[in-house]
N, CA and C of each residue as an Amber inpcrd file, in Angstrom:
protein
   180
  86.2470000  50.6300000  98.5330000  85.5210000  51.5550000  99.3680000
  86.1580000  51.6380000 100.7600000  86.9810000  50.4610000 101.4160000
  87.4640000  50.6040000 102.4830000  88.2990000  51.1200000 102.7960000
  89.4320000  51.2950000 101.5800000  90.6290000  52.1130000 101.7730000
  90.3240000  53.7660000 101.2070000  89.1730000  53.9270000 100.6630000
  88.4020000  55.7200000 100.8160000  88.1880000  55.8440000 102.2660000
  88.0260000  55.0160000 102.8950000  87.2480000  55.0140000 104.7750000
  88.1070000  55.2620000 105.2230000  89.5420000  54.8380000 105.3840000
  90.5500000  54.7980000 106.1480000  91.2480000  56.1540000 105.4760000
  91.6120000  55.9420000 103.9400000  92.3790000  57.4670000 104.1950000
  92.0590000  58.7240000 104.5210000  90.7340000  58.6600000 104.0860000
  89.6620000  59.9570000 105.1310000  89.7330000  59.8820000 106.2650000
  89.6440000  58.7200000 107.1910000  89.9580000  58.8050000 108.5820000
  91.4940000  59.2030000 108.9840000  92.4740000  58.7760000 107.9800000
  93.6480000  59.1640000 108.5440000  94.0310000  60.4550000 107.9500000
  92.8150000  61.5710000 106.9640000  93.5810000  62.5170000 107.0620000
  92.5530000  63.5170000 108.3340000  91.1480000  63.1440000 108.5590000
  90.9320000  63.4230000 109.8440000  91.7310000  63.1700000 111.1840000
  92.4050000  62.1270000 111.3140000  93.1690000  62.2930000 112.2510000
  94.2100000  63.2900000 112.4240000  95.0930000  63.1920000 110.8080000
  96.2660000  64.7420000 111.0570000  95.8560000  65.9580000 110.9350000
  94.5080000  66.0960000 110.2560000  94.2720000  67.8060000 110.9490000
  93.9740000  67.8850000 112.6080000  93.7800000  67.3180000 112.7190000
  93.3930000  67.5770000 114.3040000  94.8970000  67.4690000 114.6910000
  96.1200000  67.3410000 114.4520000  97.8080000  67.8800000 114.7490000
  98.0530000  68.6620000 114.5030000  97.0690000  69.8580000 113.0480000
  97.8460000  70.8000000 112.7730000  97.3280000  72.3090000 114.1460000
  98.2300000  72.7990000 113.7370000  98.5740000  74.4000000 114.2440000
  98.3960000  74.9980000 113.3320000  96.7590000  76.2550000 113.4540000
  96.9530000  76.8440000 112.3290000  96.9450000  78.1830000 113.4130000
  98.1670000  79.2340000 112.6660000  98.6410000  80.3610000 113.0280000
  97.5950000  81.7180000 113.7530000  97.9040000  82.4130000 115.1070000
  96.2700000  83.4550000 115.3380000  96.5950000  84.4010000 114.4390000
  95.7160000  85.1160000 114.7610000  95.7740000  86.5380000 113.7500000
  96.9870000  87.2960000 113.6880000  97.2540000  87.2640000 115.4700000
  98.6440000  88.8250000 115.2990000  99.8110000  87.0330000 114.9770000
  99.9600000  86.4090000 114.6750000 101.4160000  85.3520000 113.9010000
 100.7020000  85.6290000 112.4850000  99.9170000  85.0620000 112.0750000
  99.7600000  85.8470000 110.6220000 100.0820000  87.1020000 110.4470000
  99.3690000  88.1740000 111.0030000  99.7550000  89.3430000 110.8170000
 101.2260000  89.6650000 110.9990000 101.7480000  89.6100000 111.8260000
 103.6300000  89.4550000 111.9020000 104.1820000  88.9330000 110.5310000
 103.6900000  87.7590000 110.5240000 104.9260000  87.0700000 109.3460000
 104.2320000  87.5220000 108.1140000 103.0990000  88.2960000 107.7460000
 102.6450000  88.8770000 106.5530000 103.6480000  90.0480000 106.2010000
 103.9150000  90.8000000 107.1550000 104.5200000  92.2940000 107.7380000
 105.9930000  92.0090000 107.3610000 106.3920000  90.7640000 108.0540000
 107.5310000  90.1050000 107.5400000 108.5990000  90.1260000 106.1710000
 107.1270000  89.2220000 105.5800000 107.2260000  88.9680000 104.0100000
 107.5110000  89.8600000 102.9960000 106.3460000  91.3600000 103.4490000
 106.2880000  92.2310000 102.8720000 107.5220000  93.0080000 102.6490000
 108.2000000  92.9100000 103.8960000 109.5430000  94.1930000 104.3200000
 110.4220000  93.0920000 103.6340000 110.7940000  91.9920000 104.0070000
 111.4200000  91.3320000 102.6070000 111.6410000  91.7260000 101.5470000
 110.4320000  91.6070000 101.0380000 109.9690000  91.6650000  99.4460000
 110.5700000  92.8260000  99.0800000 110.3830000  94.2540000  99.4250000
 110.8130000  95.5790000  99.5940000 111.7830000  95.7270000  99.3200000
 112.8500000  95.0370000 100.5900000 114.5390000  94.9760000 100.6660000
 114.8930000  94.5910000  99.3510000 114.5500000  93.0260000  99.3440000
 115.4380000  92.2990000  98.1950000 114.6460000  92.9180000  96.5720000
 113.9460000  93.6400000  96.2510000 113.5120000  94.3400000  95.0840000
 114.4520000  95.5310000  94.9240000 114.2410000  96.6670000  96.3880000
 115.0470000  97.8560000  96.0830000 116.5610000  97.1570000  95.6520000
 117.2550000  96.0530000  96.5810000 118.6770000  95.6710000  96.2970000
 118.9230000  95.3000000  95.1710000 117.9380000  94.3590000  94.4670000
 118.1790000  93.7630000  93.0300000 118.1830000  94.9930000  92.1140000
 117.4270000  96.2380000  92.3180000 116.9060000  97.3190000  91.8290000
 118.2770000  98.0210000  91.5000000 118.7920000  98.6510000  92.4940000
 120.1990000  99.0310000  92.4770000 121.5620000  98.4800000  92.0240000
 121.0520000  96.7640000  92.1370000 122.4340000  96.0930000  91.4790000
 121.9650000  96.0320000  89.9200000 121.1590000  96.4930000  89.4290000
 120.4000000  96.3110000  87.9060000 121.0390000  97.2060000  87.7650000
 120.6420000  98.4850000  88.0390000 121.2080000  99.7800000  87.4530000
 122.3530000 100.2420000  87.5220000 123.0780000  99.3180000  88.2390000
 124.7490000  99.4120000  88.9680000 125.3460000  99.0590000  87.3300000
 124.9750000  97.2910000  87.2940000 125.4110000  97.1720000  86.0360000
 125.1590000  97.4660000  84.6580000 124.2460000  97.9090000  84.3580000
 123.5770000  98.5170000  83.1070000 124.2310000  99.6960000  83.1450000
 124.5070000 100.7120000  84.0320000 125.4330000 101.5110000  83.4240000
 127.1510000 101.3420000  83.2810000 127.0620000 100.3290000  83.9750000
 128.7110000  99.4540000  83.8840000 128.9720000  98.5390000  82.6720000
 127.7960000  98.3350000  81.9620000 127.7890000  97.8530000  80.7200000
 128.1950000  98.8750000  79.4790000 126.8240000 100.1110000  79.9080000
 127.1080000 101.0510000  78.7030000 128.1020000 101.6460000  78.8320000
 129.2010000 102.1260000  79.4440000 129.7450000 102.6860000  80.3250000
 131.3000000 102.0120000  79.1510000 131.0960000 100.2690000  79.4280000
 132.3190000  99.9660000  78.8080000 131.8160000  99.3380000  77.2890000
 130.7660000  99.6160000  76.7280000 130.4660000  99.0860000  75.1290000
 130.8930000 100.8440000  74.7210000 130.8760000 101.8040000  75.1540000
 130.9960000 102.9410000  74.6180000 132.5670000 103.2710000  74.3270000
């Protein structure tokens, strides 16, 4: 039971270290993520179809 006491106390102690993010840093790095996500989909998007017709292109 004593070491339930203590690791509850020691994870009360490290939240009280954390930093949790305000609204407009969430909102930014959401905005972030998103325009990411976008980029590297359309790019993978275009290198898909780059080679799929560079495939059929040379099986034909």
């Amino acid at each position: 039971m004593q070491k339930l006491k203590q690791f509850l106390h020691e994870v009360r102690v490290e939240l009280k270290k954390v930093v949790f993010p305000s609204r407009d840093e969430l909102l930014g790095s959401t905005q972030v993520v998103i325009i990411s996500v976008l980029i590297m989909s359309v790019f993978l998007g275009v290198i898909d179809l780059v080679l799929s017709r560079l495939i059929q292109a040379v099986l034909r």
